[in-house]
MARTORSE-455630 format. One record per residue: x, y, z of N, C-alpha, C, O, CB in turn; residue in one letter. Coordinates in steps of 0.02 Angstrom, whole numbers, plus 50000, padded with zeros to 5 digits. Glycine has a CB too. Layout:
BEGIN
XYZXYZXYZXYZXYZa
...
***
This chain:
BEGIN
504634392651798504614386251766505314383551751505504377751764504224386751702x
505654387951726506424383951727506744382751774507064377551773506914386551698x
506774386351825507014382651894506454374951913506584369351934506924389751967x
505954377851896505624368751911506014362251881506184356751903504804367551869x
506084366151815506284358451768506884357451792506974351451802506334358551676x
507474361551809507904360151819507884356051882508124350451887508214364651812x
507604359251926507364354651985507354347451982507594342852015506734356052000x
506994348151932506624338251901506954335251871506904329151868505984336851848x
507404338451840507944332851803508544332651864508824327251874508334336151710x
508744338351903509414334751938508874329151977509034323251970510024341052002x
508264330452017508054325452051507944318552032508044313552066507614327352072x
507664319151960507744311651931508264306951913508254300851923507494311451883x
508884311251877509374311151864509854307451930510274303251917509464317651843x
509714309451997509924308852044509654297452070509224293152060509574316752087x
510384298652111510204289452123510404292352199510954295052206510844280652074x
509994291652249509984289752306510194281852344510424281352401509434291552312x
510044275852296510364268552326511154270452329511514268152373510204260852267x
511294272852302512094273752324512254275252385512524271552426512444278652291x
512094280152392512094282352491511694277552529511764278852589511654290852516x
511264271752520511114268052547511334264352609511234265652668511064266252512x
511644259952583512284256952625512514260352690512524257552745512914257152581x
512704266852677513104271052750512364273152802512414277752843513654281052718x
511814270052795511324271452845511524267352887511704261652871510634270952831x
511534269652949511754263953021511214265153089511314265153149512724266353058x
510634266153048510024265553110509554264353060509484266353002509794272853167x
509194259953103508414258253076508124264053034508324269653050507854257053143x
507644263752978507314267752933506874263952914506904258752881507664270552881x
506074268852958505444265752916505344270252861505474276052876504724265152958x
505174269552809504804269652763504124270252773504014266052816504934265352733x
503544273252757502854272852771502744273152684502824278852661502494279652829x
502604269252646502674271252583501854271852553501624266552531503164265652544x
501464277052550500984277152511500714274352439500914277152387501004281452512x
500124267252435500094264852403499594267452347499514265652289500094260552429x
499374271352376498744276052324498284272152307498214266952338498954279252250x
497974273352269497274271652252497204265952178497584267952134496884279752237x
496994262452167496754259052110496484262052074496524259552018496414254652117x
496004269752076495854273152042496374277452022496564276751964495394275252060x
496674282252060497534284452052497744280752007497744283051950498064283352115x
497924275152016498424272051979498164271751895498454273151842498554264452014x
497724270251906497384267651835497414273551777497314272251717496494265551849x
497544279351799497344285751756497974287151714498484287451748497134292851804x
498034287851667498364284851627498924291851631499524290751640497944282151555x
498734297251627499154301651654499634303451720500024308151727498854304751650x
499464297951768499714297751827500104290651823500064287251875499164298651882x
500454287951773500944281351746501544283251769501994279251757501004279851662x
501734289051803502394289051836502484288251929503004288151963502684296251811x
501804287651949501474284952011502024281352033502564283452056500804280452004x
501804274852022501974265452038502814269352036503144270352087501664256451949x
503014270851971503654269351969504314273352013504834271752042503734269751902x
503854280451993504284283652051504134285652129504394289952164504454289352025x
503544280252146503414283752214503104277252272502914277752330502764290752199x
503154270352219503164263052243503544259752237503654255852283502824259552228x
504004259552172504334253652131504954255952181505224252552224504414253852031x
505104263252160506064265752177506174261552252506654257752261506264277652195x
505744262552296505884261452370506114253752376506194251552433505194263152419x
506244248952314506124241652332506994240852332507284236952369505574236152268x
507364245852281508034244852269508214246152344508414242052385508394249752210x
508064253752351508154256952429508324250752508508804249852546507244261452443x
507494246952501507554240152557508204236252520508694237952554506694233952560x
508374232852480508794230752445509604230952481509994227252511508664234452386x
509554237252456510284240952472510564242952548511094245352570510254247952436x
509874240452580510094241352649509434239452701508904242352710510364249552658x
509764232352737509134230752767508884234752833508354233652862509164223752781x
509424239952853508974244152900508374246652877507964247252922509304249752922x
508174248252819507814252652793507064246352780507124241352745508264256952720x
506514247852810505984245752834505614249452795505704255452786505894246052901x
505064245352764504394248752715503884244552742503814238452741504424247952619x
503464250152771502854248252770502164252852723502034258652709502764247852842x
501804244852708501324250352619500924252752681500904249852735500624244552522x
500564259552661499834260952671499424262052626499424267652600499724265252703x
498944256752605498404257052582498004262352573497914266052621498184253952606x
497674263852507497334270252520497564278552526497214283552534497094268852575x
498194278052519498474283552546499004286552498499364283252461498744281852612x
499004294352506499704297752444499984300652476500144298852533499594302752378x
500174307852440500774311252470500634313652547501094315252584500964317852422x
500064313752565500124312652632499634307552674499024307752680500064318852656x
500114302852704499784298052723499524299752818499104296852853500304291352704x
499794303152828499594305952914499124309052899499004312352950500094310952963x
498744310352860497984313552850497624309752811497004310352811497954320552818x
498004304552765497434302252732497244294152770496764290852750497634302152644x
497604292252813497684288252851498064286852927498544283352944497814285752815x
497674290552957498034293852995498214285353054498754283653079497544301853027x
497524281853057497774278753106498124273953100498404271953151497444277353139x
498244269953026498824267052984499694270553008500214267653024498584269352895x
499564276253001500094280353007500344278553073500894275853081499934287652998x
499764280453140500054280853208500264273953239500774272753272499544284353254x
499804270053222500284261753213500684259653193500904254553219500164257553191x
500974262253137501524258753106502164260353157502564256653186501634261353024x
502024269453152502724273453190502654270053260503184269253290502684283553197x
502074267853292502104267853368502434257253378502714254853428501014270653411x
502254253553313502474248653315503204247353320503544243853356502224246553274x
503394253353251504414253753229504774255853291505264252853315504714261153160x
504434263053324504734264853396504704258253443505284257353461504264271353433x
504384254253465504164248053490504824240353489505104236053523503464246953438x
504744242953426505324235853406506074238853406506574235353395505164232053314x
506084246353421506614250053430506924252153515507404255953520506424255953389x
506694250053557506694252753637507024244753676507114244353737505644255453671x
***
């Protein structure tokens, strides 16, 4: 358990938009939008913020970086949506060739 927490605070603690900027190739994003039921549970209020909201600075800070939502879908969206998934990547490769 203490290696977890420690885990969780350098990770939160941590700002990734900084390194933003020095990306110099396209980056999709597939960002899982979860559920309306998910969301709603009052114990799961760190959802939206750390696993929807953060990614908006991210596009922000660097317009290579491409988000597309999937609906319906969490920490893994290639199973929970799989054919969302194989479209998006086969669209980004697409607009990339």
């Amino acid at each position: 358990m203490p290696v977890y927490v420690r885990y969780l605070c350098e990770f939160f603690a941590s700002d990734v938009t900084l390194y933003a900027g020095e990306i110099r190739v396209p980056v999709l994003i597939l960002r899982a939008m979860f559920t309306p039921k998910i969301l709603n549970i009052d114990v799961n209020n760190y959802i939206k913020p750390q696993f929807i909201d953060s990614w908006e600075r991210m596009a922000k800070a660097n317009p290579k970086i491409i988000i597309r939502d999937v609906l319906n879908s969490a920490s893994f969206i290639w199973k929970d949506q799989p054919k969302e998934f194989d479209k998006a990547v086969r669209e980004f490769l697409g607009q990339r060739q």
